[in-house]
N, C-alpha and C positions, 0 to 999 in steps of 0.2 A: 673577735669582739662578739660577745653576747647580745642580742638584737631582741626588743619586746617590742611586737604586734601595737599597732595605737590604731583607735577609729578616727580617720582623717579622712577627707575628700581629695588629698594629694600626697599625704605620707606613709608607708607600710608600716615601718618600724624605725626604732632609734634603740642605740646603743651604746656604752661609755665605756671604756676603758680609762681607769684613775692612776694608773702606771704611766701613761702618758699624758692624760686629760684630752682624749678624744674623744668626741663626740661625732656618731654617726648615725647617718640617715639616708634610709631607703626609701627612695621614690617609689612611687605608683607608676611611675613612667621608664621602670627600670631602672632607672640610674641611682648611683651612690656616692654620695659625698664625705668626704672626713672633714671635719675642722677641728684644729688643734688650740692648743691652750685655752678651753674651754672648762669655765670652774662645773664643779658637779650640782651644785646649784639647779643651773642654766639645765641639766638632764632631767633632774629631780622636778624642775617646774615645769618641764615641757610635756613631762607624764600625765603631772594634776590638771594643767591647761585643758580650760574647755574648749579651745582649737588649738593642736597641734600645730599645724601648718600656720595660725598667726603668730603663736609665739615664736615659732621658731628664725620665721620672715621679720620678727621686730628684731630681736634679743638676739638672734646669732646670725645672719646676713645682714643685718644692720649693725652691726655690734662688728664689727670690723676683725672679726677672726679669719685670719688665714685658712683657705680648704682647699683640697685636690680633689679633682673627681676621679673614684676608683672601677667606675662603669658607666 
């Protein structure tokens, strides 16, 4: 998965894969999360988002997508 840098107070980067609709996110705290079936959408705004980190905590941990942590 291809990963783009975002300025957040808690997120490195995020990343999508549209073959699966995964959406990935790297912590600031090292860790990495997948969540699956995530429209591209939900990537796409979390780019434009003037917080990363709120959108992602509204819209996709609240948004009841399934994820594994991969670190």
């Amino acid at each position: 998965m291809n990963y783009v840098k975002v300025r957040s107070s808690n997120v490195r980067a995020v990343g999508y894969n549209p073959e699966t609709t995964t959406l990935g996110v790297q912590y600031l705290n090292d860790t990495e999360y997948y969540y699956y079936n995530v429209p591209i959408e939900h990537y796409d705004a979390a780019l434009r988002a003037p917080s990363v980190g709120s959108y992602l905590h509204q819209h996709i941990k609240k948004g009841q997508y399934k994820c594994k942590q991969i670190r």
